[in-house]
C-alpha positions in Angstrom: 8.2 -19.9 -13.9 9.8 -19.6 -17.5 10.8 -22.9 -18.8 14.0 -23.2 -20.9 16.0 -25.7 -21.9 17.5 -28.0 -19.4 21.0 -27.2 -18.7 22.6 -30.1 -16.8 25.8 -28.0 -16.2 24.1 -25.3 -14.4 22.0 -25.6 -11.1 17.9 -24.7 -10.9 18.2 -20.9 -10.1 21.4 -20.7 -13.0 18.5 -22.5 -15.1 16.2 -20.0 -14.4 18.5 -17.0 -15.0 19.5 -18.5 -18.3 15.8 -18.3 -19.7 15.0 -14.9 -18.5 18.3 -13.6 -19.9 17.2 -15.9 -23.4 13.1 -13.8 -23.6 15.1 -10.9 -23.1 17.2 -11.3 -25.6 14.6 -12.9 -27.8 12.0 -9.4 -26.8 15.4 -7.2 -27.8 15.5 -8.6 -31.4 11.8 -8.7 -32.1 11.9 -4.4 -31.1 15.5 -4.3 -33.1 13.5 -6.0 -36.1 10.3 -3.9 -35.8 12.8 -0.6 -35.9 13.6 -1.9 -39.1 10.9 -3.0 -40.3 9.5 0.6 -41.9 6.1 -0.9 -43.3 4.7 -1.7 -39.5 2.5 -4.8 -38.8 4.8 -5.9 -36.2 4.6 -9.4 -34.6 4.7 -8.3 -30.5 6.7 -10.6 -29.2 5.1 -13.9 -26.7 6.8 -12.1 -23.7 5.4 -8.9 -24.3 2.2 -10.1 -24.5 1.1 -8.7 -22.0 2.6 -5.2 -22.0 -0.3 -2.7 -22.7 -3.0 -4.7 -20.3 -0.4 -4.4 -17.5 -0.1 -0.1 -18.1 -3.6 0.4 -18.6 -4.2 -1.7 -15.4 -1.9 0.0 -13.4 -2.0 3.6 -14.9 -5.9 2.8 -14.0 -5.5 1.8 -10.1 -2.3 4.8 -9.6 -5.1 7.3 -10.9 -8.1 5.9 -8.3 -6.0 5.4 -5.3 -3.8 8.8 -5.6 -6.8 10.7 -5.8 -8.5 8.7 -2.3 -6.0 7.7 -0.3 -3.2 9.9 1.7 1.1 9.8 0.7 -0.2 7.1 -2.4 3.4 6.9 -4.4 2.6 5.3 -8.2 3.7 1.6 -8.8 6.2 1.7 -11.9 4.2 -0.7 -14.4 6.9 -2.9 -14.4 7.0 -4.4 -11.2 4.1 -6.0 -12.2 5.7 -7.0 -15.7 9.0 -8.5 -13.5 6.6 -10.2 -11.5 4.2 -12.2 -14.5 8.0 -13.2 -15.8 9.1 -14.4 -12.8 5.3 -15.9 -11.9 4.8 -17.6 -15.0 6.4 -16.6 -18.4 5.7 -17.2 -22.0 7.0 -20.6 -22.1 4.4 -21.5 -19.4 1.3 -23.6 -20.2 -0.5 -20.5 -18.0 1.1 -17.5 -20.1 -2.4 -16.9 -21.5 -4.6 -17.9 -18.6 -3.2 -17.1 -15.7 -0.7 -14.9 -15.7 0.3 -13.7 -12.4 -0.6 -17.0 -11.0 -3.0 -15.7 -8.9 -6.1 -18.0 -7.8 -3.9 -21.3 -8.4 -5.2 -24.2 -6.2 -4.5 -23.2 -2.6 -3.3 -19.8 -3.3 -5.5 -17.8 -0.2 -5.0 -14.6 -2.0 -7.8 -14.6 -4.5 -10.0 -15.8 -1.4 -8.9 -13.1 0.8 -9.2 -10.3 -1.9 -13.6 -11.4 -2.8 -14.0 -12.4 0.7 -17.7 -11.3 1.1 -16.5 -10.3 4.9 -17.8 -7.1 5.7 -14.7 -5.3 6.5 -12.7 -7.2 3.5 -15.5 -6.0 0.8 -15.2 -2.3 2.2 -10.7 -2.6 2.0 -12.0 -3.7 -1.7 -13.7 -1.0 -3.0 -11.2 1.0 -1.3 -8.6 -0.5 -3.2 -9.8 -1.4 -6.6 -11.7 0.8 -9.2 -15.0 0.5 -10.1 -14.2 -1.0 -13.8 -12.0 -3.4 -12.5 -14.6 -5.0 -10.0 -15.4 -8.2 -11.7 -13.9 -11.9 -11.3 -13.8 -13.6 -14.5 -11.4 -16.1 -15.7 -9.3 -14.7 -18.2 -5.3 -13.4 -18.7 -6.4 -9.8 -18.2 -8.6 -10.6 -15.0 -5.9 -12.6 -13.7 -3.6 -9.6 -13.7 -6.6 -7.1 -12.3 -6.8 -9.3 -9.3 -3.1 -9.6 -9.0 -2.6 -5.8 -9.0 -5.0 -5.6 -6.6 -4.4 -8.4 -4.3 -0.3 -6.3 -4.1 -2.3 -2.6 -3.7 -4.2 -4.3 -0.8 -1.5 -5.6 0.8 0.4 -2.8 0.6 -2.0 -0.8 1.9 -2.2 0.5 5.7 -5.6 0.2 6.8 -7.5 1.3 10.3 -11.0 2.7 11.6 -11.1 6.4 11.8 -13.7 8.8 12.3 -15.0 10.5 9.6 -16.5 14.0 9.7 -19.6 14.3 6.7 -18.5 17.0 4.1 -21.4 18.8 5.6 -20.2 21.4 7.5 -23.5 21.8 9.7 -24.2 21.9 13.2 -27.2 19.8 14.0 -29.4 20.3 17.5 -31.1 17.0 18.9 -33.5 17.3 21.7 -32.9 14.1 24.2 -35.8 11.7 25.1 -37.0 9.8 27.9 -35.1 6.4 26.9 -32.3 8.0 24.1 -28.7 6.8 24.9 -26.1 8.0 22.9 -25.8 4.9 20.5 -29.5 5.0 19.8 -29.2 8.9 19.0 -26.3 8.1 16.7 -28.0 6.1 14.7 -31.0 7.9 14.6 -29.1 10.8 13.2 -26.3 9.8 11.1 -23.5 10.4 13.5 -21.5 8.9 15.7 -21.0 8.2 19.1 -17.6 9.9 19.5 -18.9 13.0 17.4 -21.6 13.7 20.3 -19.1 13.1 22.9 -16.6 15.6 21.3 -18.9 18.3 20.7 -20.6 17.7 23.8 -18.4 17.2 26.6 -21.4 17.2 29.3 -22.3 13.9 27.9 -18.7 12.2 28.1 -20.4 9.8 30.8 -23.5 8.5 29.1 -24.9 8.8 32.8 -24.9 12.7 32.4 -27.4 12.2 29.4 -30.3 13.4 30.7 -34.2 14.1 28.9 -34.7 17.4 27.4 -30.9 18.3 27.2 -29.7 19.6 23.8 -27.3 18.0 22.5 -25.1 19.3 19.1 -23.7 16.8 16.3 -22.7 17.0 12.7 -22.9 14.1 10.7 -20.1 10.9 10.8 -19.1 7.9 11.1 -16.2 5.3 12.1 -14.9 4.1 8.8 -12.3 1.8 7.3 -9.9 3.9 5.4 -6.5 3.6 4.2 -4.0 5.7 6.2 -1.1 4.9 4.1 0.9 2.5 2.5 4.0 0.1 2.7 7.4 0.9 0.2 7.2 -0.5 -3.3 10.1 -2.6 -3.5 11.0 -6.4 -4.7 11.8 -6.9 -1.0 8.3 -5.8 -0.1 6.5 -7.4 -3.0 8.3 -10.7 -1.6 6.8 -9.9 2.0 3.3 -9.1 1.1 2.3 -10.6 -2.1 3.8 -13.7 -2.5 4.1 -14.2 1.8 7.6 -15.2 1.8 6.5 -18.2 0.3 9.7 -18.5 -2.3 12.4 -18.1 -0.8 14.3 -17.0 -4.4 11.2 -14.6 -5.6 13.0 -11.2 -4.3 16.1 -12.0 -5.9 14.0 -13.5 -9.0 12.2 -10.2 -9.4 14.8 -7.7 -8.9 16.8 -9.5 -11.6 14.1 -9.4 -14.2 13.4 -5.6 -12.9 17.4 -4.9 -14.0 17.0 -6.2 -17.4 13.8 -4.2 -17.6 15.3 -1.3 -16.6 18.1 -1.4 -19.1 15.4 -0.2 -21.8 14.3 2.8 -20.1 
């Protein structure tokens, strides 16, 4: 959380207010002086510090998961911006480290996201370009994992069966011994997929030797069927868990003052 001057006259959240509403002023004049300033070398100010890591990061995961994943709406870059100013700030002793505040001591979040769970590294991949896979201890990483700590909890996920983009019908001959679970794995396919396209074998007690069976190639998957609004309400919900009672309010006023620039 920023850290201004202590105000005695005004209460914690006025505090607060009063050292957003001070960086913004203090990021207006350092763009008001650059505009100026006609021979360049511009000094970016502490509170943009961040600015272009936060685009390319984002720009980067709205590219993966609109191409992969079904009604994807872009996250405005700075959501994520409102949310390092209200997480941290320049005039925190983290600015440079950590951000988003994401990994802190007891924070479950950065746990959650590199669980080496099965399901949890699938919803990973799913979630997070392949660049971005790493976990390293820097200002830059801390916002990757932040971004994609928010994507995956905005994220709708379930198991769905998958059809292989191989259009093929395949023919299996059953054996003495085959149920459908062993033929499914034998085959690449799924259990479902044979019952669908062979509705004989619905009952498994119906499968009999020497009956031909057709497939194509599938599987149940973990996918992502959708995903939650993008809001400061939402952002409250599922990133930071409700834990602050102030951080909706928090980040749609830094989002205003952001916006004012557009």
């Amino acid at each position: 959380m920023p850290s201004p001057n202590i105000n005695c006259n005004l209460s914690p959240n006025e505090q607060w207010k009063d050292g957003i509403n001070k960086a913004y002023e203090s990021v207006k004049a350092t763009a008001q002086k650059c505009a100026k300033n006609k021979s360049g070398g511009c000094q970016v100010d502490a509170w943009n510090k961040w600015d272009e890591e936060i685009r390319t990061t984002v720009n980067a995961f709205n590219d993966y998961l609109s191409a992969t994943t079904p009604n994807f709406r872009s996250l405005d870059w700075r959501y994520i911006k409102a949310m390092l100013w209200t997480e941290s700030g320049a005039k925190d002793k983290a600015w440079d480290s950590r951000p988003m505040q994401f990994g802190n001591i007891g924070d479950k979040g950065k746990v959650e996201l590199l669980s080496p769970d099965p399901i949890k590294k699938i919803e990973y991949e799913l979630i997070v370009p392949k660049k971005y896979r790493t976990n390293l201890d820097t200002g830059a990483h801390n916002i990757h994992q932040g971004v994609a700590y928010l994507f995956k909890k905005l994220a709708n996920f379930d198991f769905k069966l998958i059809y292989d983009p191989d259009p093929t019908t395949y023919f299996i001959t059953v054996k003495q011994g085959d149920t459908l679970d062993k033929i499914a794995k034998a085959n690449n396919t799924d259990i479902e997929i044979l019952k669908n396209m062979n509705p004989e074998v619905v009952n498994p007690r119906n499968l009999k030797p020497n009956m031909k069976l057709k497939y194509r190639k599938g599987a149940i998957k973990r996918v992502i069927t959708g995903w939650k609004d993008i809001s400061a309400m939402s952002i409250a919900k599922n990133y930071n868990g409700n834990g602050d009672p102030t951080y909706c309010a928090r980040l749609n006023y830094v989002l205003q003052l952001l916006r004012k620039d557009k």
